[in-house]
FIDO-949352 format. One record per residue: residue number from 1; x, y, z of N, C-alpha, C in turn; residue in three letters. Coordinates in nm, 3 decimals. Example, Ala and Ser with C-alpha at 12.3 -4.5 7.8 and 13.67 -1.06 7.14 Angstrom:
R   n    n.c1    n.c2    n.c3   ca.c1   ca.c2   ca.c3    c.c1    c.c2    c.c3 res
R   1   1.319  -0.569   0.780   1.230  -0.450   0.780   1.320  -0.330   0.780 ALA
R   2   1.285  -0.225   0.708   1.367  -0.106   0.714   1.290   0.003   0.787 SER
//
This chain:
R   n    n.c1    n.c2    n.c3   ca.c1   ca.c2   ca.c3    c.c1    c.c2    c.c3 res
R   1   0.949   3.394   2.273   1.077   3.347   2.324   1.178   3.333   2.211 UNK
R   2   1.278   3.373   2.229   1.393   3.361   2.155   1.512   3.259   2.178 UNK
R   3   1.521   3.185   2.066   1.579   3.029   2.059   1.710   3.076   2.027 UNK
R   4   1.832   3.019   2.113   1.936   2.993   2.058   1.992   2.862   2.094 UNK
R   5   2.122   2.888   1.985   2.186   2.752   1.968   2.287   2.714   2.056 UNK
R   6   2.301   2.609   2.110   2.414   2.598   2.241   2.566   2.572   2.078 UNK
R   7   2.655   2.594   2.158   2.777   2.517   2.120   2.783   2.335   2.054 UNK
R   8   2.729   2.319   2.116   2.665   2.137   2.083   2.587   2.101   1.938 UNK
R   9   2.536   2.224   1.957   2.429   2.231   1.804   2.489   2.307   1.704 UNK
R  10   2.611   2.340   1.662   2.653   2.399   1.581   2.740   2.323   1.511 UNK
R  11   2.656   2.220   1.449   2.724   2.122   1.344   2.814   2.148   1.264 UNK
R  12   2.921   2.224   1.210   2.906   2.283   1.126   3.022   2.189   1.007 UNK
R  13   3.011   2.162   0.901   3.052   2.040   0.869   3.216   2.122   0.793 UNK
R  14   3.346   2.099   0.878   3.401   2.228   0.856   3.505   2.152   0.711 UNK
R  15   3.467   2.026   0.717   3.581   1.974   0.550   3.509   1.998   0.443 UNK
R  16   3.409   2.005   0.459   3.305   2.002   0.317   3.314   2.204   0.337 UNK
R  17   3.299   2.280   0.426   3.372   2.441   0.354   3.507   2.422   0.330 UNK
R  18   3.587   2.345   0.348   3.775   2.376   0.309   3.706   2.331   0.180 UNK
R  19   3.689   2.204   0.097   3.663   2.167  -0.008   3.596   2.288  -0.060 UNK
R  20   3.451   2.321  -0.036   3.394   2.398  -0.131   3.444   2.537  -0.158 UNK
R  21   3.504   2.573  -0.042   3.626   2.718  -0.085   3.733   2.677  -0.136 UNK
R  22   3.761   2.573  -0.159   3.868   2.515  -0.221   4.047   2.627  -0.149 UNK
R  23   4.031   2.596   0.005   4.150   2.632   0.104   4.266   2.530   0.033 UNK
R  24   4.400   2.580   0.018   4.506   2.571   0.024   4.544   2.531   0.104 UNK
R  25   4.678   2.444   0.085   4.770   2.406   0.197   4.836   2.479   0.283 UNK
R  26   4.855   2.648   0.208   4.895   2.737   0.209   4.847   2.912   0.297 UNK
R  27   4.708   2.833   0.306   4.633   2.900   0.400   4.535   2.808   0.488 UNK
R  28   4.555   2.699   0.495   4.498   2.638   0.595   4.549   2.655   0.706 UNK
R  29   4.612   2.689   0.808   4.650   2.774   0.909   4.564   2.894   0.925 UNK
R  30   4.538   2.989   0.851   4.522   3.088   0.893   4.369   3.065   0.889 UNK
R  31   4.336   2.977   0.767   4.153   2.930   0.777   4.117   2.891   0.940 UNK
R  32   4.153   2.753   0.976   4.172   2.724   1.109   4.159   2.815   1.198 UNK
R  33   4.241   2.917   1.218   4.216   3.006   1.333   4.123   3.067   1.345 UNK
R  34   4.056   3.183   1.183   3.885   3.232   1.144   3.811   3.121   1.174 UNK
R  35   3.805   2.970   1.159   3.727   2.887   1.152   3.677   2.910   1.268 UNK
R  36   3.788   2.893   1.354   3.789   2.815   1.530   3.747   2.984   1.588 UNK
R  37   3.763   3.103   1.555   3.707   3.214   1.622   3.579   3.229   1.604 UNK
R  38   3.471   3.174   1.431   3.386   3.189   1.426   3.297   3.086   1.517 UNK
R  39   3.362   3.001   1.527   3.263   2.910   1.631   3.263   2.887   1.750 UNK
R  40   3.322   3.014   1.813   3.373   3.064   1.943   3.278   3.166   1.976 UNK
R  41   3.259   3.227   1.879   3.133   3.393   1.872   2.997   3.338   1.848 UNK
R  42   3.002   3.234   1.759   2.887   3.219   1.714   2.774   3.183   1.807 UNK
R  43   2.682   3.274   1.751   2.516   3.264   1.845   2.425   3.260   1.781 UNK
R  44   2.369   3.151   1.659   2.225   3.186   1.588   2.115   3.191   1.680 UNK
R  45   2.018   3.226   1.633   1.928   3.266   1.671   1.741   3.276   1.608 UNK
R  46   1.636   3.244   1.655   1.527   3.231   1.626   1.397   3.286   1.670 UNK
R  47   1.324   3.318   1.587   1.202   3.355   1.708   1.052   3.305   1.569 UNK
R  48   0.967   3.261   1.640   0.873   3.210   1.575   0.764   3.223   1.692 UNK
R  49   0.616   3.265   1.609   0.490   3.293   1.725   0.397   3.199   1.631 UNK
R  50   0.287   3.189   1.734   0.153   3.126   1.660   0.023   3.232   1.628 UNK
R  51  -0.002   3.311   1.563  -0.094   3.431   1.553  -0.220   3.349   1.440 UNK
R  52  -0.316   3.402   1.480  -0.452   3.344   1.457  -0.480   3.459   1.305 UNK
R  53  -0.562   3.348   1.236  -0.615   3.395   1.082  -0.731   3.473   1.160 UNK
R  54  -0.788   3.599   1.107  -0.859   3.657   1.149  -0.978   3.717   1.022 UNK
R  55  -0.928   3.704   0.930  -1.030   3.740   0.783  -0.889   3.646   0.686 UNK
R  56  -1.007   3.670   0.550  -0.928   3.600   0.452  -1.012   3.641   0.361 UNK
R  57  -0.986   3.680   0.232  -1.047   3.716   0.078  -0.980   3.658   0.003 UNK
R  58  -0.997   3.637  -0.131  -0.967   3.605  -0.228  -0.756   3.722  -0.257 UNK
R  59  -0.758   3.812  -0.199  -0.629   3.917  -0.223  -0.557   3.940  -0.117 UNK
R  60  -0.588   3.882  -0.011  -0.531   3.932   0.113  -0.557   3.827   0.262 UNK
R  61  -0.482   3.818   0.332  -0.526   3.763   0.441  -0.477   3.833   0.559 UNK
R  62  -0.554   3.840   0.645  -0.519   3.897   0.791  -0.493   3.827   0.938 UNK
R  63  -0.339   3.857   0.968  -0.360   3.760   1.044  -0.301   3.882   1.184 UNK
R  64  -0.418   3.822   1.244  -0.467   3.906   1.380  -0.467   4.100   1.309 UNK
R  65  -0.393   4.173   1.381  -0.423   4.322   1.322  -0.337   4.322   1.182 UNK
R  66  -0.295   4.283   1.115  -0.169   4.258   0.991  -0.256   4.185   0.910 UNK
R  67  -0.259   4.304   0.768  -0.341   4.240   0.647  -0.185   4.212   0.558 UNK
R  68  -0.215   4.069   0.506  -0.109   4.079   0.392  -0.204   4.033   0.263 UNK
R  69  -0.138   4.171   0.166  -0.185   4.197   0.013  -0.148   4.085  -0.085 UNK
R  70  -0.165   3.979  -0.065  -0.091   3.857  -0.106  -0.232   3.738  -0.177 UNK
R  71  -0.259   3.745  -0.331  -0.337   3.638  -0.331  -0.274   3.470  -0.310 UNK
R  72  -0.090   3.499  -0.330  -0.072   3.373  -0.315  -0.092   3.336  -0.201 UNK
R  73  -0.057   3.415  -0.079  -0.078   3.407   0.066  -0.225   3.358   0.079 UNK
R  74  -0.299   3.435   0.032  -0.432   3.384   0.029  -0.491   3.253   0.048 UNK
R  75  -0.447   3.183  -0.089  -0.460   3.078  -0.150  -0.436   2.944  -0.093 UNK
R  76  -0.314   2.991  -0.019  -0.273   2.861   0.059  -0.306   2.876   0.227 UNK
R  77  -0.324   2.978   0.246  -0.383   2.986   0.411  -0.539   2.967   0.426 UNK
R  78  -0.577   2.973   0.312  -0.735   2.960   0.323  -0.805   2.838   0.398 UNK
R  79  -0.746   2.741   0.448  -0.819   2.638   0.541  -0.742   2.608   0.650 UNK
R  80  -0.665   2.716   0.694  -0.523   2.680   0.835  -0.567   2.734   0.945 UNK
R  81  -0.663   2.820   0.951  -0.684   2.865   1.032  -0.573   2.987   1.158 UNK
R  82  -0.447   2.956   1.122  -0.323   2.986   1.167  -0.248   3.016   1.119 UNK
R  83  -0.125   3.113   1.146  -0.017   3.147   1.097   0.112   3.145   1.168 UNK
R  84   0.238   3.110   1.124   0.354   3.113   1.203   0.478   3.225   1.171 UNK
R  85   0.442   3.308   1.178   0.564   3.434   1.158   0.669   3.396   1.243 UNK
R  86   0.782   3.415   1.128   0.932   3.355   1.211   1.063   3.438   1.205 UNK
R  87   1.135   3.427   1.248   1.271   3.501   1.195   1.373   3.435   1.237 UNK
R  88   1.474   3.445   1.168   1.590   3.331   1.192   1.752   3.398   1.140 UNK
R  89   1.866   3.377   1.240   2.002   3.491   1.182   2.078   3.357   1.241 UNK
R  90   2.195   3.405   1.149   2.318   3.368   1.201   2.373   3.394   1.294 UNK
R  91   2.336   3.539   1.370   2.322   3.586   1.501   2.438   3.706   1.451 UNK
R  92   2.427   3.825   1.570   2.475   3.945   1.516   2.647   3.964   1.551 UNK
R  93   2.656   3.892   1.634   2.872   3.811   1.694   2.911   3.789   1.545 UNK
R  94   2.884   3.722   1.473   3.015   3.619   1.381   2.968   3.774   1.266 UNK
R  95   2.830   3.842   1.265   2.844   3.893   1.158   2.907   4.060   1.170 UNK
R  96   2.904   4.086   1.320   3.013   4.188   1.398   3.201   4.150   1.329 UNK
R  97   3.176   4.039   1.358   3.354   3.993   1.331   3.350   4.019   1.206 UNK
R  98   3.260   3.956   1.114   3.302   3.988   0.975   3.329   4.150   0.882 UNK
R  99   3.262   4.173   0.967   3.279   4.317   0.912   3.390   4.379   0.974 UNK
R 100   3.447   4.344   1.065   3.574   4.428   1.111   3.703   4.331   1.062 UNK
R 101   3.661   4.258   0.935   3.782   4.223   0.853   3.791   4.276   0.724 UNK
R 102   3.904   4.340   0.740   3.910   4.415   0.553   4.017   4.322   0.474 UNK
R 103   4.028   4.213   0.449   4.089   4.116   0.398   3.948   4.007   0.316 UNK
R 104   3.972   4.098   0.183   3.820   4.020   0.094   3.825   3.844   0.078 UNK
R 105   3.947   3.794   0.117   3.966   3.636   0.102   3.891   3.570   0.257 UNK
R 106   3.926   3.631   0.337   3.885   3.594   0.480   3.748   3.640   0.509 UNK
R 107   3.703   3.757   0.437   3.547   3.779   0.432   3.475   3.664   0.362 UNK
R 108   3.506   3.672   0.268   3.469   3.531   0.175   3.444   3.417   0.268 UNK
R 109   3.534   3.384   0.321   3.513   3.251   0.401   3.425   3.253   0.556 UNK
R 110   3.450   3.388   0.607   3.338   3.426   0.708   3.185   3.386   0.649 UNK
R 111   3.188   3.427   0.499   3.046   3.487   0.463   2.982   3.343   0.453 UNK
R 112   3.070   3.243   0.435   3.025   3.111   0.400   3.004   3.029   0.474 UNK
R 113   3.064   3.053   0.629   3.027   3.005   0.757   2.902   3.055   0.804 UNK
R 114   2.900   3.186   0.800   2.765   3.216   0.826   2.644   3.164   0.797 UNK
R 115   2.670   3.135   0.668   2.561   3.069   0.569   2.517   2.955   0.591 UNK
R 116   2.639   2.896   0.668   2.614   2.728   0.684   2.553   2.746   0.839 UNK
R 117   2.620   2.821   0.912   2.587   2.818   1.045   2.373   2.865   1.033 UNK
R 118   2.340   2.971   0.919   2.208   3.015   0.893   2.123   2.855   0.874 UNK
R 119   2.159   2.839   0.787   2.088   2.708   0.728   2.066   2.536   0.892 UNK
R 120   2.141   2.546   0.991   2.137   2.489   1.106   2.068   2.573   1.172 UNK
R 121   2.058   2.672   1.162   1.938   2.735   1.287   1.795   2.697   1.180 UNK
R 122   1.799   2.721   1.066   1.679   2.712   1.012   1.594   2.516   1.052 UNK
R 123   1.703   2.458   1.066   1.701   2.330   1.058   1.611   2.326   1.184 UNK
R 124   1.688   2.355   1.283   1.658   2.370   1.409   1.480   2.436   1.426 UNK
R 125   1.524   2.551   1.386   1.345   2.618   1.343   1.277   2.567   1.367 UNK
R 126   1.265   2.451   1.237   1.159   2.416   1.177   1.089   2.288   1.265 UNK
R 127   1.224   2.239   1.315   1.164   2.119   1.386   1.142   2.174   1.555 UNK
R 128   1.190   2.279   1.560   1.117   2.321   1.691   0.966   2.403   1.683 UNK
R 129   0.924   2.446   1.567   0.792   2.511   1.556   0.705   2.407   1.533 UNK
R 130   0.777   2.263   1.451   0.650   2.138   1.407   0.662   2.039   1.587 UNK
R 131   0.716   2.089   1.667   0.730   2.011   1.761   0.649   2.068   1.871 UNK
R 132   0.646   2.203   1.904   0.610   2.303   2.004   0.398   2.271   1.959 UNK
R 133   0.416   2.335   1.819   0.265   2.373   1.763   0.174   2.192   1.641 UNK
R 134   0.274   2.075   1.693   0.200   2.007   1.624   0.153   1.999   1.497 UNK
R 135   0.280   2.037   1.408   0.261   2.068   1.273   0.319   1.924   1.173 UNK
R 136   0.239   1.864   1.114   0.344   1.781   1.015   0.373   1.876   0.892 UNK
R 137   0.289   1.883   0.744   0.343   1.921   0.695   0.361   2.085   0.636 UNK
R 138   0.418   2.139   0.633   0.432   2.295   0.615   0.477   2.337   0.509 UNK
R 139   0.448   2.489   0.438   0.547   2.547   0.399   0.531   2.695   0.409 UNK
R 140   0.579   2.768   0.360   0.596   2.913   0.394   0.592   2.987   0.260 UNK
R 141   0.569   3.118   0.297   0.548   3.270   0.240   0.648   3.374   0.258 UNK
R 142   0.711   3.436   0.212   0.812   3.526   0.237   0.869   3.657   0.156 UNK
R 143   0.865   3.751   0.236   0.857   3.894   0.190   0.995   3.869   0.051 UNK
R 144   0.926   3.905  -0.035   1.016   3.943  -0.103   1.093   3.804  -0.238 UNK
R 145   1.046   3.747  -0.170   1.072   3.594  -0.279   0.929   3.510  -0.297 UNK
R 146   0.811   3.591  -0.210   0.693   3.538  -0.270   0.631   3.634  -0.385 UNK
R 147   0.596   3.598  -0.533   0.619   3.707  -0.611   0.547   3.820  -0.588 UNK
R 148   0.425   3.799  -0.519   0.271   3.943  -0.456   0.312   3.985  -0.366 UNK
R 149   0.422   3.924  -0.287   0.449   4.039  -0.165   0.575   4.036  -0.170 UNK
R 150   0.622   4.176  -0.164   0.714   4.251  -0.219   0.827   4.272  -0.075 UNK
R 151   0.921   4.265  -0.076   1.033   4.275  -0.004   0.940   4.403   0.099 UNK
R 152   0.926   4.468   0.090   0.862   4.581   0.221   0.751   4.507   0.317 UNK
R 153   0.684   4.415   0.283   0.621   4.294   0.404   0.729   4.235   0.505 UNK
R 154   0.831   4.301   0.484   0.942   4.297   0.603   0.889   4.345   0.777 UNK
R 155   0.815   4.480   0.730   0.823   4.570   0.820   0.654   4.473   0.863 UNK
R 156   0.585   4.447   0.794   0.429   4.362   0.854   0.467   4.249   0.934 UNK
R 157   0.602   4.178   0.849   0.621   4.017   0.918   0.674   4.108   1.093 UNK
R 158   0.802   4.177   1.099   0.819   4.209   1.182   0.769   4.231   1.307 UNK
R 159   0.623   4.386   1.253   0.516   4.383   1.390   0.454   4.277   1.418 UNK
R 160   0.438   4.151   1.349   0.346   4.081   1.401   0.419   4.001   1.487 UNK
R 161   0.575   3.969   1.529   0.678   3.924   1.639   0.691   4.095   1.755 UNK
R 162   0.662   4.175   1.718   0.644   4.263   1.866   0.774   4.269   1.906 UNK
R 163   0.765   4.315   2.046   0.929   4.365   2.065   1.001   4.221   2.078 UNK
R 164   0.935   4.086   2.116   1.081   4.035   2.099   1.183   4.007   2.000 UNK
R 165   1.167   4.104   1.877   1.238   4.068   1.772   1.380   4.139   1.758 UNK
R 166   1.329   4.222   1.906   1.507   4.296   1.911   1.567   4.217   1.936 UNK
R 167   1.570   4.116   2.023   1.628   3.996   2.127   1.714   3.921   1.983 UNK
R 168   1.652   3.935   1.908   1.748   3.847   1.795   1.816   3.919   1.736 UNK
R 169   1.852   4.035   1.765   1.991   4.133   1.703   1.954   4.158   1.565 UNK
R 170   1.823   4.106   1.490   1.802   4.156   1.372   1.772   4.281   1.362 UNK
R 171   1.777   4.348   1.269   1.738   4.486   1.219   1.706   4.494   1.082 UNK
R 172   1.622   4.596   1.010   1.543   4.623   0.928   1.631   4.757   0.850 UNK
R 173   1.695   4.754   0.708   1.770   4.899   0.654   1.594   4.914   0.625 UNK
R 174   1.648   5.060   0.586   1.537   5.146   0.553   1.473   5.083   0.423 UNK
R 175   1.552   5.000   0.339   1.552   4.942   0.188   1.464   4.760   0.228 UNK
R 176   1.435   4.779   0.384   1.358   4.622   0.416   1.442   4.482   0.410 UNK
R 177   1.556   4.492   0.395   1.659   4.380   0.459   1.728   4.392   0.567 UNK
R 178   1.704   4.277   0.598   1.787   4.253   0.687   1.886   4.189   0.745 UNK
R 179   1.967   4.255   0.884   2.110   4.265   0.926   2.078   4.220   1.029 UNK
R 180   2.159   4.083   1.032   2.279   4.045   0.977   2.201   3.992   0.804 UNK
R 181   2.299   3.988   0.720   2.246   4.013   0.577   2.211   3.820   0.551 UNK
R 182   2.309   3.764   0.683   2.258   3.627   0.676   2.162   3.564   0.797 UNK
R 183   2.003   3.594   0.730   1.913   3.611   0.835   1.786   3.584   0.694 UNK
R 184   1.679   3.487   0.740   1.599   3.461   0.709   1.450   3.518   0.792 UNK
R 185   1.326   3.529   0.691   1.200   3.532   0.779   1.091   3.512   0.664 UNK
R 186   0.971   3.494   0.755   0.860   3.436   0.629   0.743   3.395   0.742 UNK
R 187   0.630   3.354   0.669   0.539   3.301   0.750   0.494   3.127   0.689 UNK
R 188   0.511   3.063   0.831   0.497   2.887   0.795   0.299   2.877   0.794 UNK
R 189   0.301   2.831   0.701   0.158   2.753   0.758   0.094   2.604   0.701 UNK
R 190   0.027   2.551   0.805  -0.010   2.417   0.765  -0.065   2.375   0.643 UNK
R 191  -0.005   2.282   0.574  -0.046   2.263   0.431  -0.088   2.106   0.384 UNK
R 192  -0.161   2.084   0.287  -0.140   1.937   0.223  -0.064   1.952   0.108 UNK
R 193  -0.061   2.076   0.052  -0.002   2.079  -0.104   0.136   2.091  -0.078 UNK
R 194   0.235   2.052  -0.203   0.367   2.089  -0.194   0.405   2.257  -0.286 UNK
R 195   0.351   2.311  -0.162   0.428   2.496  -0.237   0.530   2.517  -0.226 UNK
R 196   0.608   2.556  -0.299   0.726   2.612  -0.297   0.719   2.788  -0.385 UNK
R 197   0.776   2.882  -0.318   0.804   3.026  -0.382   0.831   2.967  -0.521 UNK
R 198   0.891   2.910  -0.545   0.943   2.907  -0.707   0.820   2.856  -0.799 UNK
R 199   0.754   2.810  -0.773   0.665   2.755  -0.843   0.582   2.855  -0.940 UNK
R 200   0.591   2.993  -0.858   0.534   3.114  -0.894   0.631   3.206  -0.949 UNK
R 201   0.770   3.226  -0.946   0.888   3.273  -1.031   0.910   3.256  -1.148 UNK
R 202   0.918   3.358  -1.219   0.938   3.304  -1.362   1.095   3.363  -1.396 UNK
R 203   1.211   3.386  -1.299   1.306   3.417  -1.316   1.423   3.268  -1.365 UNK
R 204   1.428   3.305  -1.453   1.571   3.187  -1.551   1.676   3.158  -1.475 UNK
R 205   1.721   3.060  -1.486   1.854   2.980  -1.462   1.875   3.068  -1.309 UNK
R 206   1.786   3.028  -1.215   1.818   3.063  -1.077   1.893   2.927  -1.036 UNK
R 207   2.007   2.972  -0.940   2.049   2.821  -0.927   2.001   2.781  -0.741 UNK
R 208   1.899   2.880  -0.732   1.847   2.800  -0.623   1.679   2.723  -0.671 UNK
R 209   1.683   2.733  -0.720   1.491   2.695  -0.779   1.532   2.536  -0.738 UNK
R 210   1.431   2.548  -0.661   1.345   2.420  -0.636   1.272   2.355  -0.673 UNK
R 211   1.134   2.408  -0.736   1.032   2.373  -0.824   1.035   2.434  -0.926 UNK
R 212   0.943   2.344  -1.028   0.947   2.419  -1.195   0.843   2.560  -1.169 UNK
R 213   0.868   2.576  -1.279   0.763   2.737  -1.259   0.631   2.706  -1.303 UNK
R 214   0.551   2.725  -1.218   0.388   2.685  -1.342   0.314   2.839  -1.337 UNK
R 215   0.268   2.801  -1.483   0.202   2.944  -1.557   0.065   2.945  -1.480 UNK
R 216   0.060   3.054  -1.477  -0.084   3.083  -1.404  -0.177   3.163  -1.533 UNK
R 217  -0.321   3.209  -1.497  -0.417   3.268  -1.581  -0.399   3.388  -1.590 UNK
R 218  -0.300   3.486  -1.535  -0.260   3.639  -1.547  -0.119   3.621  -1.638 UNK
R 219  -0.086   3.574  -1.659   0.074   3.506  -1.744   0.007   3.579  -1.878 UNK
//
């Protein structure tokens, strides 16, 4: 089933983007009107399943017909018994509008609604998958920012959501991202430890890192 967001749920906290785009007196009018169209179109969107662990090794885990080549995956699914493959967009309306603006100041500020509007569906997500499947604490795996599985576990997370993943207007470039370009996916699973992707990154002055990096025995 595919989750969307009513009008009601689209918090979107619109003084804290004038501040952080730092809008003018001078274009606050014309912000206002993009503001008030994007949250007129806007439709995020979600889809999350419960698919069963089916093998597990030390390099890989399989969940139902989908092996992922992942020892970190491994590592932390090894007593869950379960997996939660998810996908999550800003929805494919606000990111239709954005692209049929060729004015790079007003893209800018589309791109940043989106972002905020992404991060409320994720919100939403999470507490509808720990609510539905009885999950307290979680965390997730994800193509391409987990460092063993490589941005092309796009196309594995994908089959394992089946056709309803058209229903969420996402799509897959041939290069394994995906459109709308503000659109999340990964797999949740039940945890005691606190994992975070970064923990395993050894990329510098990211200014999203969450956790410190810890060295492992292949380092």
């Amino acid at each position: 089933m595919v989750f969307k967001l009513s009008k009601d749920e689209l918090t979107v906290d619109k003084e804290a983007i004038i501040q952080k785009l730092r809008i003018s007196e001078d274009d606050m009018d014309e912000f206002n009107e993009i503001f008030e169209k994007c949250m007129s179109i806007a439709c995020p969107k979600y889809l999350f399943a419960k698919k069963e662990i089916t093998a597990i090794d030390d390099n890989s885990v399989q969940i139902e017909e989908i092996t992922i080549k992942s020892k970190i995956a491994s590592k932390n699914m090894r007593n869950t018994g379960y997996a939660y493959p998810y996908v999550v967009t800003c929805g494919h309306e606000i990111y239709e509008y954005a692209h049929s603006i060729s004015d790079p100041f007003v893209s800018y500020w589309i791109d940043h609604i989106m972002e905020q509007l992404l991060y409320i569906a994720i919100k939403h997500m999470n507490h509808d998958m720990k609510s539905i499947y009885n999950l307290t604490k979680t965390a997730s795996v994800n193509p391409g920012s987990t460092v063993d599985w490589p941005i092309s576990g796009q196309a594995q997370l994908f089959s394992m959501l089946e056709d309803e993943i058209k229903d969420t207007g996402i799509t897959l470039t041939p290069s394994f991202l995906m459109l709308p370009n503000k659109s999340a996916s990964g797999v949740v699973f039940a945890t005691e430890e606190d994992y975070m992707n970064c923990q395993y990154c050894k990329r510098k002055n990211c200014p999203n890192r969450r956790k410190e990096y810890i060295q492992t025995a292949d380092d």
